[in-house]
matplotlib code that plots the C-alpha trace (Angstrom):
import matplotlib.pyplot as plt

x = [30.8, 28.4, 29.5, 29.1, 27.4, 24.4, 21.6, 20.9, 17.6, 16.3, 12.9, 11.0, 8.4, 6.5, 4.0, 0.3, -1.0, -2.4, -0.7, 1.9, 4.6, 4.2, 4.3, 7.4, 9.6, 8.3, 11.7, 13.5, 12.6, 13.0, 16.5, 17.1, 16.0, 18.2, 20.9, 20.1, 19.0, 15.7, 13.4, 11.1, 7.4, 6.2, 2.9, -0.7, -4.1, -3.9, -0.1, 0.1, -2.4, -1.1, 2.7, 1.7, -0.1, 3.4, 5.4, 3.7, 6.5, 7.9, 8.0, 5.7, 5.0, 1.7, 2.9, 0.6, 0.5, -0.2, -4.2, -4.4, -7.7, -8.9, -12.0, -14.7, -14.0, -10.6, -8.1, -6.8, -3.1, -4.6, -5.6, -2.6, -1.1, -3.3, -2.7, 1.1, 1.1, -0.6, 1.7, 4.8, 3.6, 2.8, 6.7, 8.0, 6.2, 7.1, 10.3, 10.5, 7.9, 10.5, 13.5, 11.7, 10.6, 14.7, 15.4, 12.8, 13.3, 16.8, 16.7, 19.9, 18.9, 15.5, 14.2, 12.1, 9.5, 8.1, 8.5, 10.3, 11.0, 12.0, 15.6, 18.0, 21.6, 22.6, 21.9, 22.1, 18.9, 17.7, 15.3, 12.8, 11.8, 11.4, 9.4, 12.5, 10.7, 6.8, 4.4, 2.2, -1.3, -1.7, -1.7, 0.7, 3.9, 5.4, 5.8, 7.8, 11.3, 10.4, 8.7, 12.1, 14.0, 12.0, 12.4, 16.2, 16.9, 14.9, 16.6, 19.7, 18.8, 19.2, 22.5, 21.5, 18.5, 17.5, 15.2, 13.5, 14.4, 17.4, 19.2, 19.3, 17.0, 14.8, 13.6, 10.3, 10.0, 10.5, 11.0, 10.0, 13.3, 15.4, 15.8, 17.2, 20.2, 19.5, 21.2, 24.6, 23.4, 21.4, 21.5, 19.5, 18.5, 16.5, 12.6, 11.4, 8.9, 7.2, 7.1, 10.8, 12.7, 9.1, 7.6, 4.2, 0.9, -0.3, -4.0, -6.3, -8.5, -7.7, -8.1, -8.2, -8.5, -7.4, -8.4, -6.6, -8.1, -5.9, -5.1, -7.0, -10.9, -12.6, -11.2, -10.6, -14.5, -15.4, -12.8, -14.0, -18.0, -16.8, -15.0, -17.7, -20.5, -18.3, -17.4, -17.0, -16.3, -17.8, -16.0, -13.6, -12.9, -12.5, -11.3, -11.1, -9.0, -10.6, -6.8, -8.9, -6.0, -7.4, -9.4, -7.6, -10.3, -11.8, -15.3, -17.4, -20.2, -21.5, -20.9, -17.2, -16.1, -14.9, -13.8, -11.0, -10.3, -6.6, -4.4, -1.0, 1.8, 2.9, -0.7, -1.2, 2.1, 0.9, -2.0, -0.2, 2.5, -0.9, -0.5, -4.3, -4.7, -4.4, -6.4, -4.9, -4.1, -0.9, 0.6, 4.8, 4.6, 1.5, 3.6, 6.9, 4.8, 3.2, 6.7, 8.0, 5.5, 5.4, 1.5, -0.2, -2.6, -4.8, -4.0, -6.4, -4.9, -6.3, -8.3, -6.4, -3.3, -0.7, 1.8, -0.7, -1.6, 2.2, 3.2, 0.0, 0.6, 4.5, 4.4, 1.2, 3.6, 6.8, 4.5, 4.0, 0.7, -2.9, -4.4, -7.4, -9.0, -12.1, -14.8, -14.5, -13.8, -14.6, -12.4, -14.3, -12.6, -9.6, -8.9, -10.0, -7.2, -4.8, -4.9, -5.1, -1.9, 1.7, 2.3, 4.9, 5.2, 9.1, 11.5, 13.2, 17.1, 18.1, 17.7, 20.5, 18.6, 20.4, 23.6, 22.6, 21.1, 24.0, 26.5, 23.8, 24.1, 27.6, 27.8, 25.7, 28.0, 31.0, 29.3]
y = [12.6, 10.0, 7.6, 3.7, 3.5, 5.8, 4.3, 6.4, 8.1, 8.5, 10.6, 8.8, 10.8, 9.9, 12.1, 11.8, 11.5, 8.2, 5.0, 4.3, 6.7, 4.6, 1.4, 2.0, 3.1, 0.2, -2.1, 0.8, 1.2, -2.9, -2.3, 0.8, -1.5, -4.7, -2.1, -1.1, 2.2, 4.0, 4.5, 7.5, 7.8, 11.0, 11.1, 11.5, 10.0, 6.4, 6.8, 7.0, 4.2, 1.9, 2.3, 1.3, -1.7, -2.4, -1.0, -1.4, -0.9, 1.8, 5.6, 7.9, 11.8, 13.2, 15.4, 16.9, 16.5, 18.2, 17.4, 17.6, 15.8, 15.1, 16.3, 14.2, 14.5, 15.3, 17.6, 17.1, 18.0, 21.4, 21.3, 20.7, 23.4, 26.1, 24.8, 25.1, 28.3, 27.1, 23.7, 25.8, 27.8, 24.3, 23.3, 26.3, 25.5, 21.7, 22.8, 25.4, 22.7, 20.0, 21.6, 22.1, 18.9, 17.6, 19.2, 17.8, 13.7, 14.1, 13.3, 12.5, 12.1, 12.2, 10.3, 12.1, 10.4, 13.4, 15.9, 18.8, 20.7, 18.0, 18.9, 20.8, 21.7, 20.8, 16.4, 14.2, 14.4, 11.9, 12.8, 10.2, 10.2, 8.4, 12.0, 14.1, 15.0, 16.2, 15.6, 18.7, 18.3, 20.1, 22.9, 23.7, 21.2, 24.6, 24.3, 21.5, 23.3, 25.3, 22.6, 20.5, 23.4, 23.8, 19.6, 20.2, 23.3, 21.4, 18.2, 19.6, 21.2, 17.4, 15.4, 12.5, 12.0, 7.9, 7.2, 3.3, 2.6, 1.3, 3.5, 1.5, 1.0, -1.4, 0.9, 1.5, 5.0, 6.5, 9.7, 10.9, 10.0, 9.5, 11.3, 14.9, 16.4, 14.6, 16.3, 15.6, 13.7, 11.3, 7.2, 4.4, 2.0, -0.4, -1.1, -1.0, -3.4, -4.4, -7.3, -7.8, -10.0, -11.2, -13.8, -14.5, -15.9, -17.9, -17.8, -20.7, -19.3, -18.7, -15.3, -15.3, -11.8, -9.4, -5.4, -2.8, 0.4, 3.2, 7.0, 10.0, 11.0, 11.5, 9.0, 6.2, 5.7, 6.4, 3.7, 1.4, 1.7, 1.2, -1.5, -3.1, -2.7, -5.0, -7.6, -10.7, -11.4, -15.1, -18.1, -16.3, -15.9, -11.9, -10.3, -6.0, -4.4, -0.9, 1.0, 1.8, 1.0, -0.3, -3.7, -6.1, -8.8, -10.8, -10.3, -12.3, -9.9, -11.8, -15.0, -15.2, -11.4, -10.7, -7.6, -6.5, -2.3, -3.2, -6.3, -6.5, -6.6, -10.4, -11.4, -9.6, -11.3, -14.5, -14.1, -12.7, -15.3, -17.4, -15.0, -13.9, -11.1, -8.0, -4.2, -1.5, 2.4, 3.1, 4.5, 4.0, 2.0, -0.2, -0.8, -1.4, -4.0, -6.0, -6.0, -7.5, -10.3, -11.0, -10.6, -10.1, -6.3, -4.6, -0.6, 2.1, 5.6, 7.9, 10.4, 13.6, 12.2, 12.7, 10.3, 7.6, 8.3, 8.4, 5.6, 3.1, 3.9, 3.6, 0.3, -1.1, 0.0, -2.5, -5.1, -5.3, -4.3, -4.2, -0.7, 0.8, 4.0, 4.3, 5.7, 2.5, -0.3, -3.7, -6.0, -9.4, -8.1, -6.8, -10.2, -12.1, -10.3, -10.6, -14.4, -14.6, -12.5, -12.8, -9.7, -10.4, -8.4, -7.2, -8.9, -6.2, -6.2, -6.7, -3.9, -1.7, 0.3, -2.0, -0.8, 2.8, 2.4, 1.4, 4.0, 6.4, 5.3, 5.5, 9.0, 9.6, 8.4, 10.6, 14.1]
z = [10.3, 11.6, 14.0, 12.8, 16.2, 15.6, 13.9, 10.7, 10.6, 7.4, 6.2, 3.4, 1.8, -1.0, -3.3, -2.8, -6.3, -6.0, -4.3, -6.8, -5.1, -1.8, -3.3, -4.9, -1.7, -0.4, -1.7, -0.6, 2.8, 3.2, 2.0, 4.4, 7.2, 6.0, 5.7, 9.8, 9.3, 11.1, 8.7, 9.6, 7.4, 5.9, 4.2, 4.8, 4.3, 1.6, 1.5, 5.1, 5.5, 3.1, 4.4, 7.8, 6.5, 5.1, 8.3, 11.1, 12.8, 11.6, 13.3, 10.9, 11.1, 9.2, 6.4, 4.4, 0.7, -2.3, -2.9, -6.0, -7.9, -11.5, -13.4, -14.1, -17.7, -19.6, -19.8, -16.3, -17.4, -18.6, -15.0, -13.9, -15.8, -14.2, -11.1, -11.2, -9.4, -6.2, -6.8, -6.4, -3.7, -1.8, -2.8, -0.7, 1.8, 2.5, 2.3, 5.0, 7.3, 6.7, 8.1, 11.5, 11.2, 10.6, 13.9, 15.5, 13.8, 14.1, 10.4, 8.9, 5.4, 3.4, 0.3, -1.1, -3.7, -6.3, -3.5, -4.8, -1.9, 0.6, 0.2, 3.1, 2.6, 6.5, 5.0, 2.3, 0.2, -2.9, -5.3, -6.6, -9.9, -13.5, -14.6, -15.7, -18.9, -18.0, -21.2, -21.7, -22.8, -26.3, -27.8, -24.5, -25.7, -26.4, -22.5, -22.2, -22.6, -19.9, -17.1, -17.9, -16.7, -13.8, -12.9, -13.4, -11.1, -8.6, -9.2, -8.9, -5.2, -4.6, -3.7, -5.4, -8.4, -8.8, -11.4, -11.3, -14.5, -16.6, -18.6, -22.1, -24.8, -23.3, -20.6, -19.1, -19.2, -22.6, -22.9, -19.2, -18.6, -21.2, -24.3, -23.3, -21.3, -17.9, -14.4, -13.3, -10.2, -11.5, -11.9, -13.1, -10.4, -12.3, -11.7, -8.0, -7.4, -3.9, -5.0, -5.3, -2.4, -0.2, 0.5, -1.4, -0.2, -2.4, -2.6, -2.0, -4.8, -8.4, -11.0, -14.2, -14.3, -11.6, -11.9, -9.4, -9.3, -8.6, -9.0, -7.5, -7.1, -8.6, -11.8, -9.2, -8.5, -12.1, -13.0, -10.4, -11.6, -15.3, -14.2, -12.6, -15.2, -17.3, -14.6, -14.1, -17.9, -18.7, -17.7, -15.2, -11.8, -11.5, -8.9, -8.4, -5.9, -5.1, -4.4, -0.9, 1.9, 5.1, 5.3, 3.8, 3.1, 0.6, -0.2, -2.9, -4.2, -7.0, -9.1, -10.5, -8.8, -5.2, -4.1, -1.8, -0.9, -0.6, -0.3, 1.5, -0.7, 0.0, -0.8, -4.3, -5.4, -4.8, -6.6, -9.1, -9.6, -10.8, -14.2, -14.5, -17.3, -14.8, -15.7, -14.6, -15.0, -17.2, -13.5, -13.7, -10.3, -11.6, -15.0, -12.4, -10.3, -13.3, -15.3, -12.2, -12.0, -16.0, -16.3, -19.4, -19.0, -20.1, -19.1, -18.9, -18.9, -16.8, -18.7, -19.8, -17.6, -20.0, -18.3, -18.5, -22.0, -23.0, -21.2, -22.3, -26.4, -25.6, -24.5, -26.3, -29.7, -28.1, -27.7, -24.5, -23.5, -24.8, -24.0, -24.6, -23.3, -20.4, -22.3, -25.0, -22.7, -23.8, -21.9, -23.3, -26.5, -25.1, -23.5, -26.4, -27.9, -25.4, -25.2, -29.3, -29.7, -29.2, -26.5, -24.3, -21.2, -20.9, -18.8, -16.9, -16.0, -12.3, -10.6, -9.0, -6.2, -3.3, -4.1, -4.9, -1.2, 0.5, -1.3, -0.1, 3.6, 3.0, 2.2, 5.3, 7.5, 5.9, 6.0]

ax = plt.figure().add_subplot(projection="3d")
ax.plot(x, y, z, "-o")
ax.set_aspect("equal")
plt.show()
């Protein structure tokens, strides 16, 4: 058992697919600090960067991710798919790096974002996830029996499996987590948003439209030139955020559009909270973000990302969204639509992930 005198030191660890699994353990390492634990960083390159934007503060370890980018054209999921061997290999090994690195840390518990071998028996471990149910590209849905299995007996190496999502009918997810025989360890914590509990800048400048490029390379840049070929759109004040962590500024490049490669969380709320039209990849922790703030969106699925793809045609079909795929982009149309239409973004339930954090911390203590 853990004394109530030790500080608790907990590993968080998010996946390196993009910025979307840093940005959501963002709420959830604020809540492991308010709670007085020691929150420890594990990641690498824009996940790394972008949590120390967040955390300064915090103690952080470089831990090497998966690396895994899309083609320039489609079918990344098939890519996916032939990649799984190496992936797997790459799971075995984080999970034999991370116990030295436990010793080492003094780790006394890991959250682990995506990661599927960031587990030990010798702690108390969470898995991360709102992907219980992967979405193969076709012809190969004949594999989906089988990579469920696989996100199960991995799951289940887990104490505890949160999914940021509620568990009824008006959920975000859909079917990646809902739907089939879920584990026995898992619970709904509602939506995490970074956006949740701060305090927002607001800006001195007003958007009516507000882009946020995001996902892997090489997609991000083709996303980000697409975008830019179209932007500003007449009569607006645009404004396209690059998804490159690091500078932080705001940069005017030509009438009506400025540019920023990344903004600090408690500034993109603000201008946020203004309720410009935002476009954006179909990404689970964009979607979590944006349903938090109540914007109207455009979303762009990644190409061949069959998450994305899912997740854009799920929610444009509730009446949420407006989606639309790269290759056809016309956002003077698309917003047009938007603003002639009656799509209401959803209002999501309060979340539960505070008290799922402090029963966690709880069950630290009495190991």
């Amino acid at each position: 058992m853990i004394s109530e005198a030790k500080q608790v030191r907990i590993l968080v660890c998010p996946l390196d697919w993009g910025l979307g699994h840093a940005t959501r353990c963002i709420p959830i390492i604020r809540e492991l600090q308010t709670a007085g634990a020691k929150v420890v960083i594990a990641a690498d390159g824009p996940q790394l960067k972008l949590l120390q934007t967040e955390f300064p503060e915090l103690e952080w370890v470089r831990f090497p991710g998966y690396e895994v980018t899309y083609r320039k054209t489609g079918m990344s999921a098939l890519k996916l798919l032939l990649d799984l061997p190496g992936l797997f290999f790459k799971v075995i090994q984080e999970h034999f790096r991370v116990k030295s690195l436990i010793k080492k840390l003094r780790i006394d518990a890991i959250i682990s974002d995506n990661r599927y071998g960031l587990w030990n028996r010798n702690i108390t471990n969470v898995f991360l996830t709102h992907q219980l149910n992967i979405i193969a590209p076709p012809p190969f849905e004949f594999a989906e029996p089988l990579l469920r299995s696989v996100v199960r007996y991995f799951a289940g190496k887990f104490n505890l499996c949160w999914i940021p999502d509620v568990e009824g009918a008006d959920n975000l997810s859909g079917r990646l987590s809902h739907g089939y025989i879920t584990p026995s360890n898992i619970r709904y914590i509602g939506l995490l948003s970074r956006f949740d509990k701060i305090n927002t800048i607001i800006p001195d400048k007003l958007y009516q439209i507000v882009a946020i490029v995001s996902g892997p390379e090489p997609q991000r840049g083709i996303f980000e030139n697409k975008l830019l070929s179209q932007l500003p759109v007449e009569g607006c004040n645009c404004l396209l955020i690059r998804g490159l962590p690091g500078d932080t500024g705001i940069t005017n490049v030509r009438s009506n559009l400025d540019i920023a490669d990344h903004l600090a969380s408690d500034m993109l709320a603000g201008i946020l909270s203004t309720k410009p039209i935002v476009i954006s990849r179909s990404g689970y922790s964009t979607l979590m973000d944006i349903a938090y703030t109540g914007n109207k969106a455009i979303l762009i699925p990644t190409p061949g990302q069959t998450e994305q793809e899912y997740l854009a045609d799920s929610l444009e079909k509730k009446g949420y969204y407006f989606s639309c795929k790269q290759d056809s982009i016309d956002l003077e149309k698309a917003i047009e639509f938007l603003e002639n239409t009656d799509i209401k973004p959803p209002n999501p339930a309060i979340p539960e992930y505070k008290t799922a954090i402090h029963e966690f911390l709880e069950q630290i203590k009495s190991r």
